[in-house]
N, CA, C and O of each residue as an XYZ file, in Angstrom:
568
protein
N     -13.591     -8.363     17.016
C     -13.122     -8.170     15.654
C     -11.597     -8.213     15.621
O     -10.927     -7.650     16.487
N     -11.124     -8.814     14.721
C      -9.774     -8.738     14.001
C      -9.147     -7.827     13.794
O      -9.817     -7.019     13.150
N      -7.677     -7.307     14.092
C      -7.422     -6.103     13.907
C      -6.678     -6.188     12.485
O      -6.523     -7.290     11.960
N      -6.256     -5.110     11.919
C      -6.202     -5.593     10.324
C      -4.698     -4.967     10.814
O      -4.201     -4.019     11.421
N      -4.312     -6.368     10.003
C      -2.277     -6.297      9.856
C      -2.214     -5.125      8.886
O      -2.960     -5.043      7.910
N      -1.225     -4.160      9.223
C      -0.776     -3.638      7.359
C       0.621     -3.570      7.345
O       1.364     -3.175      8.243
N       0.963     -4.085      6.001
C       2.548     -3.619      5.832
C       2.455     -2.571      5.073
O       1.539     -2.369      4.276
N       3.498     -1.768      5.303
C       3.892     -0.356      4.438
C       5.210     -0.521      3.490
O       6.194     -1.152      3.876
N       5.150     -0.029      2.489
C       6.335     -0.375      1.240
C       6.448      0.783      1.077
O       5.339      1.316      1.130
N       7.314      1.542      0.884
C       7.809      2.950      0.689
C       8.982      3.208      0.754
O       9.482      2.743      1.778
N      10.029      4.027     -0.206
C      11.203      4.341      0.072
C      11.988      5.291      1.050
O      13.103      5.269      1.572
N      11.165      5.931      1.060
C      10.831      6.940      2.292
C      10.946      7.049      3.426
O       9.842      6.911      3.951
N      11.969      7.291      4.369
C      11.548      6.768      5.798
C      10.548      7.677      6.859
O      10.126      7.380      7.976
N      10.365      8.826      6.087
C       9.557     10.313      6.809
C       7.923      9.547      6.605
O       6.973      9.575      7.388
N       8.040      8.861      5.212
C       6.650      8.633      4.789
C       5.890      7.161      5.285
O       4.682      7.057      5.075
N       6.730      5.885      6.034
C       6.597      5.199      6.312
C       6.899      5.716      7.997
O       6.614      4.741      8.692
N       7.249      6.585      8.667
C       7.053      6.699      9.721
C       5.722      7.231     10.076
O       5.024      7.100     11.081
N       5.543      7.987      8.759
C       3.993      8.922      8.868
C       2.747      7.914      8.444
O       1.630      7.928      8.962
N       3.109      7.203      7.585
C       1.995      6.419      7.870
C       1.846      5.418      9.007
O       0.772      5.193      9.563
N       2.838      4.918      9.269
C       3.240      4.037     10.499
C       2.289      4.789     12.171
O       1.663      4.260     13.090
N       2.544      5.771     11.930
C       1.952      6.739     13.079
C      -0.090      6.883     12.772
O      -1.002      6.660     13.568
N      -0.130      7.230     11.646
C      -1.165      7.472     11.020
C      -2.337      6.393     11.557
O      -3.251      6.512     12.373
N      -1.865      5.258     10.694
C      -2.719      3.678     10.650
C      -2.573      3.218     12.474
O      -3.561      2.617     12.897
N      -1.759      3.397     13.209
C      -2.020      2.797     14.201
C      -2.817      3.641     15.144
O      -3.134      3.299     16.283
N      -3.168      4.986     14.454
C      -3.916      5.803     15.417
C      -5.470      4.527     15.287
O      -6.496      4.582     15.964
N      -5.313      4.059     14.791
C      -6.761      3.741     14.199
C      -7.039      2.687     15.590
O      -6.099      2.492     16.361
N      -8.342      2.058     15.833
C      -7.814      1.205     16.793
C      -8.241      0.091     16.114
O      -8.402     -0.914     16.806
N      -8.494     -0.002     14.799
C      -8.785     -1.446     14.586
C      -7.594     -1.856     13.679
O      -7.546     -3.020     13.284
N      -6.475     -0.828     13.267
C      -5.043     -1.373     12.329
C      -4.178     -1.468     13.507
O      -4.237     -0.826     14.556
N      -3.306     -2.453     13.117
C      -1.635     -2.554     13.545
C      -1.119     -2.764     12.275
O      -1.413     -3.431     11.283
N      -0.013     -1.765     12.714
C       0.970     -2.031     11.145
C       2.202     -2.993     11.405
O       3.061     -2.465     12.111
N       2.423     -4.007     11.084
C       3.066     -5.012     11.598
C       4.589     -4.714     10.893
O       5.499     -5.348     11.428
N       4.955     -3.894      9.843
C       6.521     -3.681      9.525
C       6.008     -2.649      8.468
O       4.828     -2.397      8.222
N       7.183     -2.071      7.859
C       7.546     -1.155      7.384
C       8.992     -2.269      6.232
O       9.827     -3.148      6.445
N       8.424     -1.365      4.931
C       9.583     -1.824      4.122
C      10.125     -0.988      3.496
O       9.464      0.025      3.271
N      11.312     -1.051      3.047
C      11.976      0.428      1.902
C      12.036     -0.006      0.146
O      12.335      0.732     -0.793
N      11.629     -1.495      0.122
C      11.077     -1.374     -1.373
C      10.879     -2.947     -1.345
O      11.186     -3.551     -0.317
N      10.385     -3.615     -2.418
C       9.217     -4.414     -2.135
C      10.665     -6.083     -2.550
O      10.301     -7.222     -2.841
N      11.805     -5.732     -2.455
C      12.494     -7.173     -2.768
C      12.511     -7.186     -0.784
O      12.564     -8.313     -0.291
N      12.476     -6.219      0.007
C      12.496     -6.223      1.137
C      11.076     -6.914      1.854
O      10.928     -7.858      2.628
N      10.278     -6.117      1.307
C       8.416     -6.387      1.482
C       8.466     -8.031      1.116
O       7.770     -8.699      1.880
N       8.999     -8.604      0.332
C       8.446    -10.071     -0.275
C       8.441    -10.747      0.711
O       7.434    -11.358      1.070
N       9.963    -10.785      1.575
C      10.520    -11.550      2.743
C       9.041    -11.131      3.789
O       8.281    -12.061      4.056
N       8.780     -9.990      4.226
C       8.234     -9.643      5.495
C       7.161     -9.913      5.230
O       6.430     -9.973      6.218
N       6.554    -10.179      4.012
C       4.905    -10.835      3.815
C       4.867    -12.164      3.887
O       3.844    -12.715      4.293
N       5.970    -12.884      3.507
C       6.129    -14.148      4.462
C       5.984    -14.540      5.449
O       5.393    -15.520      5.903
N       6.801    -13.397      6.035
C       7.522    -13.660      7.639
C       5.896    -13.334      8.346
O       5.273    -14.162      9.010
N       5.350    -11.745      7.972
C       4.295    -11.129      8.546
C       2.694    -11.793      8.546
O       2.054    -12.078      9.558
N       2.264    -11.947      7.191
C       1.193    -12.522      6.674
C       0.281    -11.346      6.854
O      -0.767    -11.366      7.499
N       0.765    -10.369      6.250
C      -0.130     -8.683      6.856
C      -1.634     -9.173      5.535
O      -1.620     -9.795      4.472
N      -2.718     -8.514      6.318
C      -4.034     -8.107      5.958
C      -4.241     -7.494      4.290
O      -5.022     -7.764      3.378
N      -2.782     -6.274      4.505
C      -3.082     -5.155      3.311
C      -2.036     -4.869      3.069
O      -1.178     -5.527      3.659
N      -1.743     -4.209      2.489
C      -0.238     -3.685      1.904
C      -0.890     -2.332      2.038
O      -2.101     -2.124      2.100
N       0.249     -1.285      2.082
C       0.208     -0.209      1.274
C       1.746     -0.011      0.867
O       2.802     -0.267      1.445
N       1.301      0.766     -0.841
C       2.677      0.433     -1.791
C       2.584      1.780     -2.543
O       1.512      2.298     -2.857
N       3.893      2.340     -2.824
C       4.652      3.055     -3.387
C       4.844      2.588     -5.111
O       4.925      1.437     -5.539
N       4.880      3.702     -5.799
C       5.250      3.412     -6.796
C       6.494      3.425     -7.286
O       6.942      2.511     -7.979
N       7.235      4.620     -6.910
C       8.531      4.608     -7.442
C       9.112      4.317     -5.988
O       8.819      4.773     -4.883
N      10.143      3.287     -6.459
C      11.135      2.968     -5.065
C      12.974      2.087     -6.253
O      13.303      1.950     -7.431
N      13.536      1.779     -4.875
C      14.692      1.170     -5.884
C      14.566     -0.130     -6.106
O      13.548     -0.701     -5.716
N      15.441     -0.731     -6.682
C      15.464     -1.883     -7.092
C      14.500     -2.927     -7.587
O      14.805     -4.025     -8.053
N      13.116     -2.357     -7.395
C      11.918     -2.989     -8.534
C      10.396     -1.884     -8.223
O       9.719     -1.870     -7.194
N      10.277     -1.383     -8.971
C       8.791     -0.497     -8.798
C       7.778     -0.994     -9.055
O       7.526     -1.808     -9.944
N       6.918     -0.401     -8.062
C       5.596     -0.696     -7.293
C       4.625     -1.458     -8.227
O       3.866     -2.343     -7.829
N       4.719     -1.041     -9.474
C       3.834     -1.681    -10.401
C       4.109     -3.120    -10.560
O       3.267     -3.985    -10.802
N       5.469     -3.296    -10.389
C       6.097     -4.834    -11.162
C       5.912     -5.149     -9.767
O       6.607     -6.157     -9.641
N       5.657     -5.026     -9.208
C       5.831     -6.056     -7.550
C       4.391     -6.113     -7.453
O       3.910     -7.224     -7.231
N       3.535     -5.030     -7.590
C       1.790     -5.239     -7.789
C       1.870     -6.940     -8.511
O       1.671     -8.072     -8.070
N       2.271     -6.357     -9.829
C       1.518     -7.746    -10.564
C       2.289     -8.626    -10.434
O       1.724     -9.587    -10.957
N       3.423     -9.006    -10.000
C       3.597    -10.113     -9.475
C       3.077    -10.740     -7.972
O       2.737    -11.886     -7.678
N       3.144     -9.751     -7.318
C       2.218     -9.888     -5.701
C       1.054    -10.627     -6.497
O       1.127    -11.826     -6.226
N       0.171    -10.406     -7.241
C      -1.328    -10.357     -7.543
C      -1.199    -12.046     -7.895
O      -1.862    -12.942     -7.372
N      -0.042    -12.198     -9.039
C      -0.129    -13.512     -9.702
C       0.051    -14.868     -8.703
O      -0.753    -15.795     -8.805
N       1.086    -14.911     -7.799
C       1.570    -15.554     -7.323
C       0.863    -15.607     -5.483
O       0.838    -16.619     -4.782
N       0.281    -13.991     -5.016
C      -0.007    -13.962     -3.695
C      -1.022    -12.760     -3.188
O      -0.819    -11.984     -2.254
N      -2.292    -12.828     -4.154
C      -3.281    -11.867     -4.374
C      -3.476    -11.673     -2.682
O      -3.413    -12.443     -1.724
N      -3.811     -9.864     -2.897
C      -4.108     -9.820     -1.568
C      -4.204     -7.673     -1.507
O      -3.478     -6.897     -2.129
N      -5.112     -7.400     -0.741
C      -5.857     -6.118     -0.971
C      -4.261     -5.499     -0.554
O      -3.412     -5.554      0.336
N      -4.540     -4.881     -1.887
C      -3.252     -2.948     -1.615
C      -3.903     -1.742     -2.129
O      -4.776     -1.439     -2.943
N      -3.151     -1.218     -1.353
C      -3.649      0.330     -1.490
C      -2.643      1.221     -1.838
O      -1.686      1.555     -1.140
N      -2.909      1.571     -2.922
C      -1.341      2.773     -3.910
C      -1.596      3.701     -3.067
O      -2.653      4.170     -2.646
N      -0.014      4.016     -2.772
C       0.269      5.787     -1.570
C       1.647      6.067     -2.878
O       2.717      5.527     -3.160
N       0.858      7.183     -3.368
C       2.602      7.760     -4.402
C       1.851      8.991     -4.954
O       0.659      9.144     -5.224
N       2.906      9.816     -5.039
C       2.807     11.120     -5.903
C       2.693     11.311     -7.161
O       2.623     12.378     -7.772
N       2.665      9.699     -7.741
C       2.475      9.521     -9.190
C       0.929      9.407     -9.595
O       0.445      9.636    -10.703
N       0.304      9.017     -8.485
C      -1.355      8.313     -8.614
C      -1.714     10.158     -8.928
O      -2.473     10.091     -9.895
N      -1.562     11.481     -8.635
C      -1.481     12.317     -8.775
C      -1.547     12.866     -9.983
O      -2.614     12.990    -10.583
N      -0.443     13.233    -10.436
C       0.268     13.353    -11.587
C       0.186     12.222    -13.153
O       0.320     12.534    -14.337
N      -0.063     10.979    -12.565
C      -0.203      9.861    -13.851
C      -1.393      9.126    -13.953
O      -1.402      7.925    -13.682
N      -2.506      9.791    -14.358
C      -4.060      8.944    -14.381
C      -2.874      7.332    -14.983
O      -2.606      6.587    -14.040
N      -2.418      7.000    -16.035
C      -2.235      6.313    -16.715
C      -1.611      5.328    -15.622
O      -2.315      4.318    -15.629
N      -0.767      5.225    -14.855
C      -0.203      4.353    -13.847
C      -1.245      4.151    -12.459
O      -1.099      3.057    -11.914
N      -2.240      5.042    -11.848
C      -3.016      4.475    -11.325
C      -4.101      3.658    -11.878
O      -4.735      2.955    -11.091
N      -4.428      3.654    -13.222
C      -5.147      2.742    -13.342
C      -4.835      1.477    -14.019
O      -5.430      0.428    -14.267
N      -3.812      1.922    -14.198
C      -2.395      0.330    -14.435
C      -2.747     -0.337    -13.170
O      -3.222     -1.466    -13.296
N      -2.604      0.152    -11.912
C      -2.385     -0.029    -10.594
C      -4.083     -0.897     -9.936
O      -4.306     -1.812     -9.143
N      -4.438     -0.528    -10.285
C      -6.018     -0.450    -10.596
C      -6.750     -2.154    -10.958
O      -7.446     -3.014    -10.418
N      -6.019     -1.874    -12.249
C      -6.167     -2.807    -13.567
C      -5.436     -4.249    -12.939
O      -5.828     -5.358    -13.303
N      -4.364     -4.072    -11.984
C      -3.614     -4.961    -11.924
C      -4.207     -5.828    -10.371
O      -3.616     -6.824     -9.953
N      -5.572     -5.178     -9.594
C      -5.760     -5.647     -8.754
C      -5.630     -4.748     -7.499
O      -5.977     -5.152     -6.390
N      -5.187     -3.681     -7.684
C      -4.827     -2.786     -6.142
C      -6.632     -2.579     -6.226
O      -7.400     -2.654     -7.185
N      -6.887     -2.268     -4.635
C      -7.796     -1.833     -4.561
C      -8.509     -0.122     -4.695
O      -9.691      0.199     -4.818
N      -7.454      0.620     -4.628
C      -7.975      2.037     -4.184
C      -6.037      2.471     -4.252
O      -5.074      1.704     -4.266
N      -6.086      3.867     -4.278
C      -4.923      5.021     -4.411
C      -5.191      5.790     -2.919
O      -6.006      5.533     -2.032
N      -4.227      6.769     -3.021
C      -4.234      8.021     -2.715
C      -3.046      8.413     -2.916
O      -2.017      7.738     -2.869
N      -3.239     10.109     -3.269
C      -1.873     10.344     -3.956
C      -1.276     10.666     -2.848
O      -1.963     10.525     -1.836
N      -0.043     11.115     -2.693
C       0.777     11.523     -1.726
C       1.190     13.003     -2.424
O       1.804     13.326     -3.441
N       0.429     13.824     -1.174
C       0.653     15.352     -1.779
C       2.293     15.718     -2.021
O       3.152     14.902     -1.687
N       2.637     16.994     -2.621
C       3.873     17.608     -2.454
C       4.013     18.286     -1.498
O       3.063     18.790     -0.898
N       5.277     18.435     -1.160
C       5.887     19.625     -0.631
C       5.789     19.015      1.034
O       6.360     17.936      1.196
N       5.382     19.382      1.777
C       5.573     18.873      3.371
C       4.610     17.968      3.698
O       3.417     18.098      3.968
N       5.471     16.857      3.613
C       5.255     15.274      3.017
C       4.279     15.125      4.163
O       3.104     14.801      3.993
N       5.016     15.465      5.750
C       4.215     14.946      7.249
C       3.262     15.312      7.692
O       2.597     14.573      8.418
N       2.836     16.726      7.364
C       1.851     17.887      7.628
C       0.511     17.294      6.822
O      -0.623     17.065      7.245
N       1.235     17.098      5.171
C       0.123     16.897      4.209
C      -0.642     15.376      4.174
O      -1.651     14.952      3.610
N       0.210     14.881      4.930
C      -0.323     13.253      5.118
C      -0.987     13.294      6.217
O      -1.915     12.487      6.287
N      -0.815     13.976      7.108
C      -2.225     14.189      8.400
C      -3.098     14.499      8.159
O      -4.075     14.251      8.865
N      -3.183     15.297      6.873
C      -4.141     15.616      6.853
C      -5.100     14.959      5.953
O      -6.213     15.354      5.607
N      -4.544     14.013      5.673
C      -5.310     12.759      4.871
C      -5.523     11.582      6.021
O      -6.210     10.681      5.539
N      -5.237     11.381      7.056
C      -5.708     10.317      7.837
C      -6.437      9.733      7.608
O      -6.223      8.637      7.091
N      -7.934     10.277      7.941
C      -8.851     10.240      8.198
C      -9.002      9.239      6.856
O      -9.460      8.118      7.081
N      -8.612      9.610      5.356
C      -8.905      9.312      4.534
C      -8.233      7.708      3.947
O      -8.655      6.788      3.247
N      -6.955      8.025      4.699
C      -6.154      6.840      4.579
C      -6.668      5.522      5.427
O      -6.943      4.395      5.016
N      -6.693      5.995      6.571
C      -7.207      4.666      7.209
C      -8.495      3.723      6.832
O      -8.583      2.500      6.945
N      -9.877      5.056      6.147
C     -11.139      4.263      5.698
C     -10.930      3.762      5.041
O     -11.682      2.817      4.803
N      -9.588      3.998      4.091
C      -9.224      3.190      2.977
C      -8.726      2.213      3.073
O      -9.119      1.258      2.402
N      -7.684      2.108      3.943
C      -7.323      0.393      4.378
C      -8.222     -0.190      5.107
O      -7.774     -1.315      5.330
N      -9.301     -0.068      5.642
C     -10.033     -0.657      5.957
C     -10.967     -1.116      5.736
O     -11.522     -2.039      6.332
N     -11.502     -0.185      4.275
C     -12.281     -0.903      3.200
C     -11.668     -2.004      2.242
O     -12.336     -2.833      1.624
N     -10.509     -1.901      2.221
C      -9.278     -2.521      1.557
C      -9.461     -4.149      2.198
O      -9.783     -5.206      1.657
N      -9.163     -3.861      3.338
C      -9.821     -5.136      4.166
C     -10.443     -5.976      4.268
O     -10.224     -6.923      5.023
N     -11.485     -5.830      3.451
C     -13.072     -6.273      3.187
C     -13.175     -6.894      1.784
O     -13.825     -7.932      1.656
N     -12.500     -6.254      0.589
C     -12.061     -6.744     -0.408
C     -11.689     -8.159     -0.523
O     -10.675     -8.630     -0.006
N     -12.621     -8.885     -1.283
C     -11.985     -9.997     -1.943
C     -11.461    -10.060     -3.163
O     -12.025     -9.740     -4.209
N     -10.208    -10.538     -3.011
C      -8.982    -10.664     -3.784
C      -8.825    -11.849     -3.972
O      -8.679    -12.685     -3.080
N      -8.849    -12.238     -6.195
C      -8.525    -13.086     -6.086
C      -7.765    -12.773     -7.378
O      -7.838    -11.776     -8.096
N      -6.743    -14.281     -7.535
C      -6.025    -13.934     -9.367
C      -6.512    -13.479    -10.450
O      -7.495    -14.061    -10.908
N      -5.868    -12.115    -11.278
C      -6.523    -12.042    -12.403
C      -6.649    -13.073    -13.268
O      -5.750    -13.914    -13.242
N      -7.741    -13.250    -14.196
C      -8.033    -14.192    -14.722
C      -7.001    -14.485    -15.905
O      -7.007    -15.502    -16.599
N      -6.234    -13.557    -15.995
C      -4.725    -14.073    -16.657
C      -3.466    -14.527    -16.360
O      -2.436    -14.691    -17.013
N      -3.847    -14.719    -15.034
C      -2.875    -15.491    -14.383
C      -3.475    -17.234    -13.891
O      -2.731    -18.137    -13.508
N      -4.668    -17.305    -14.013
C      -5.538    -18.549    -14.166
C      -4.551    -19.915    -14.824
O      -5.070    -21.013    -15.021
């Protein structure tokens, strides 16, 4: 079997190290790069040709949503929302949703590294169901 590429998009560097650590416990992910917001991610999904994304919502210079639906229009391909907003904003995860991501998880508060271990387990079935997903253009981008 194939091991599933993932890139990580996050502004974060605590939270992209923690998932970075997380996903490669797995033995069927390699996370092939790490990005700090998605004008960075565009280049390395070129360069990479990763499996899955996982994406952030709020970051600088273009947020997670506007890089979703343009990712989707131009270069469909399974993501998985990691943000503290999927939490807090039913209304933007299912924007997120709506736009083609496959699946969320929120990113708890308060001790970002602790609280993300303890989602592992949960994170990884998720990119790996993510995996399996066929992805194709919304039909408004047809």
């Amino acid at each position: 079997m194939n091991r599933i590429r993932v890139l990580i998009i996050d502004d974060s560097q605590l939270i992209r190290d923690v998932l970075t650590e997380i996903l490669n416990s797995s033995p069927v992910i390699d996370v092939v790069g790490a990005a700090e917001d998605p004008l960075v991610a565009r280049e390395m999904i070129k360069q990479l040709n990763p499996d899955v994304l996982t994406l952030d919502i709020e970051m600088p210079r273009m947020d997670g949503i506007t890089f979703l639906k343009n990712l989707m229009r131009l270069r469909p391909m399974p993501v998985v929302m990691i943000s503290a907003l999927t939490e807090s904003n039913a209304e933007v995860t299912l924007t997120a949703l709506a736009l083609g991501a496959v699946d969320f998880i929120a990113k708890p508060a308060g001790d970002a590294e602790n609280s993300m271990n303890e989602y592992a387990e949960e994170i990884i079935a998720k990119v790996i169901a993510a995996s399996k997903a066929n992805i194709q253009k919304p039909q408004s981008c047809l």
